[in-house]
N, C-alpha and C positions, 0 to 999 in steps of 0.2 A: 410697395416693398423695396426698401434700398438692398441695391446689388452689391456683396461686399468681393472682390475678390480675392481667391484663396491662392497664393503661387506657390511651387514647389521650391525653386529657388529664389531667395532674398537676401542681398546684402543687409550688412547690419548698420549700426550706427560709425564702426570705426573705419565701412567700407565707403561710407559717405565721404566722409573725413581727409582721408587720403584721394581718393577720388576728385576730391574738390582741391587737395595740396597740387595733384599731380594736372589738374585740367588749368589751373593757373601758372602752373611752371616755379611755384615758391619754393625756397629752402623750406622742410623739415626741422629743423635745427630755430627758424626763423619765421615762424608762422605770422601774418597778420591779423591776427585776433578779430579784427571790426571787423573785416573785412570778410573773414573765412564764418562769423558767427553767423555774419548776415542774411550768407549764399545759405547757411546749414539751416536756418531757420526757414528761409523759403523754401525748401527743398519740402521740410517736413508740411507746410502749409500745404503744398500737392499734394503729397502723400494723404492728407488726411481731405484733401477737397475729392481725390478719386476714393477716398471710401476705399483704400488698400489698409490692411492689415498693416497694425503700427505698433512697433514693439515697445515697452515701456524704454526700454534702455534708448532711442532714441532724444526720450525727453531728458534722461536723465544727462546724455552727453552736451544735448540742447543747457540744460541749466549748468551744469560744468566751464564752459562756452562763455556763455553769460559772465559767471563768478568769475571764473579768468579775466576777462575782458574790464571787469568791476575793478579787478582789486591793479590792472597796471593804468586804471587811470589816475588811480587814486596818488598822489606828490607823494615822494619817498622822502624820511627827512634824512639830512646829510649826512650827519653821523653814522647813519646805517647803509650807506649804499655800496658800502664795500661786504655787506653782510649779506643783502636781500636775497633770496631766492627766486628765480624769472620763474613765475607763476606758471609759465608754460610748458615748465621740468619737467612733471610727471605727466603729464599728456605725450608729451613727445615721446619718451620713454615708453609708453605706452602701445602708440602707433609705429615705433621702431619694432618692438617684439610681436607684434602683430603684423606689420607686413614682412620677416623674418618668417614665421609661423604660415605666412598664406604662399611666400614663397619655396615654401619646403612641400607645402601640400601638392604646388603645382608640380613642382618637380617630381613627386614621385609620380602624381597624374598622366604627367608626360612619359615617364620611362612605364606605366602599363600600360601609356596609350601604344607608344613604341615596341613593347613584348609583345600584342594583338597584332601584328602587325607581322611578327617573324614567322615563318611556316618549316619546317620542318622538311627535310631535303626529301622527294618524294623520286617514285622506281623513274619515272619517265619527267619530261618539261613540261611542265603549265607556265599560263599565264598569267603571270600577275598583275591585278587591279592595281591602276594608281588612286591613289587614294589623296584625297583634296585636304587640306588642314585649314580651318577657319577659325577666327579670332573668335574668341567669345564674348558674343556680347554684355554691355553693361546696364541692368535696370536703369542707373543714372543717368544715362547717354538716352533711353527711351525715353526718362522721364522730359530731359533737360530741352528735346526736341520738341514732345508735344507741347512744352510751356510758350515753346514758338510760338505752334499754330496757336494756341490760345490767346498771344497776345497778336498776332497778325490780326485775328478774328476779333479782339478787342473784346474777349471775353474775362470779366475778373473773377475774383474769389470770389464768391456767391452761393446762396444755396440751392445750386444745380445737382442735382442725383438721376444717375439713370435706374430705372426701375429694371428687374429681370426679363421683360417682356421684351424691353429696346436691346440688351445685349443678344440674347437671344437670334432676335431679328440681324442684328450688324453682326453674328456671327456667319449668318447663311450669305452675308452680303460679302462680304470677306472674303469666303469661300467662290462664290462667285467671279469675282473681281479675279483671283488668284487662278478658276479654271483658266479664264479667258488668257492672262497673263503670268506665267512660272513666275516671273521677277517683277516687283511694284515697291520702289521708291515711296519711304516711309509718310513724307510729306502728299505723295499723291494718294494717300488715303482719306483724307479729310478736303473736302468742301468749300471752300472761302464764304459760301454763301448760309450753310448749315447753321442749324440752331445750336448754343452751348450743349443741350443736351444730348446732341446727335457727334457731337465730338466729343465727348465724356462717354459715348458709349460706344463709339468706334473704337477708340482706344483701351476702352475696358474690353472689347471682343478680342482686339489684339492680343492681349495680355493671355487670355485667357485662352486662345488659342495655340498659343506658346505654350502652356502649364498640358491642355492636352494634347503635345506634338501633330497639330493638324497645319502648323506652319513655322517658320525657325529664321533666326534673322543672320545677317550676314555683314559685317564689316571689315574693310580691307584694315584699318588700323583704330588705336585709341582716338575715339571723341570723331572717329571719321562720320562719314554720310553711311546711313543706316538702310539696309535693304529686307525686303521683305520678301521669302521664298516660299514656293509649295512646295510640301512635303507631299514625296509619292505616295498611293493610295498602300501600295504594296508593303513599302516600309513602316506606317502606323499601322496596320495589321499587323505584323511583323515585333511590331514593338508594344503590342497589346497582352 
């Protein structure tokens, strides 16, 4: 039985996009087409080697990608290059009003994460909880790590699947690993010696222990070193 896994949160195709503008430090304005189509297309090859849910609109940006990339190679003739249109117009245009869009959603995210947070002037003094603010991490940033260990492991694209039986198992393993240790560095999850399949489904355990709040990841900044946390037993109750 192939294990597909279901996650609650998934960036889309235009979070890839920018995610991969913003991890190489390029102008927006100035995208490198070969370059950004390349990384976009290996992205999705993971995506569909872990057996994650892959929405059509990725392909569709995938072939976009492509066609852009098609038509500025193609020689302009002279007479028209005072005319032409940079094929990259409406893309851009595109990904401006969209991370326009995802920064207005943060913001407001933020001021009711900030109104949870006000309390209300009470008869006598309490104590107030400091409360920790952490980055939120990126599927991409997960993904773009385990392609590490994969190529450390010198594991390729192949038709490796882990069945439901192994995720299962590397969940209770997970869990193990996390009593013994609250904090475990993303990379010390996986094995240098492990078979491809047993890294496909540690990784799938991850994931999916994330989707059911039994563990939650931590990074101090964008694209930083990734950490893995246990979640109190008290707070998944709690959130159940």
């Amino acid at each position: 039985m192939e294990y597909k896994v279901k996650l609650e949160r998934f960036e889309g195709p235009l979070d890839l996009l920018l995610y991969l503008i913003k991890k190489q430090e390029v102008n927006i304005y100035d995208i490198p087409i070969a370059k950004i189509t390349k990384q976009y297309l290996d992205y999705i090859k993971m995506l569909e080697f872990l057996n994650l849910e892959l929405a059509g609109e990725f392909l569709v940006v995938a072939a976009t990608l492509m066609r852009i990339k098609a038509r500025m190679l193609l020689p302009a003739r002279e007479e028209e290059d005072d005319e032409i249109e940079d094929p990259r117009q409406q893309l851009v245009q595109q990904l401006l009003e969209y991370q326009r869009f995802k920064e207005a959603a943060g913001k407001l995210d933020a001021m009711k994460y900030q109104r949870n947070l006000l309390y209300a002037r009470p008869d006598q003094d309490i104590e107030v909880e400091t409360v920790e603010v952490e980055y939120d991490y990126n599927l991409f940033d997960l993904i773009a790590s385990f392609q590490k260990v994969l190529e450390k492991a010198k594991v390729r694209f192949v038709d490796v699947k882990a069945d439901e039986t192994s995720i299962e198992e590397k969940i209770e393993f997970l869990k193990a690993r996390l009593a013994d240790r609250e904090v475990i560095e993303f990379e010390e999850l996986f094995s240098e010696d492990s078979r491809p399949v047993d890294l496909i489904a540690t990784f799938l355990a991850l994931l999916e222990m994330l989707r059911l709040r039994l563990a939650r990841i931590k990074q101090t900044r964008p694209f930083g070193r990734i950490w893995i946390h246990r979640v109190a037993k008290e707070t998944v109750d709690g959130g159940s």
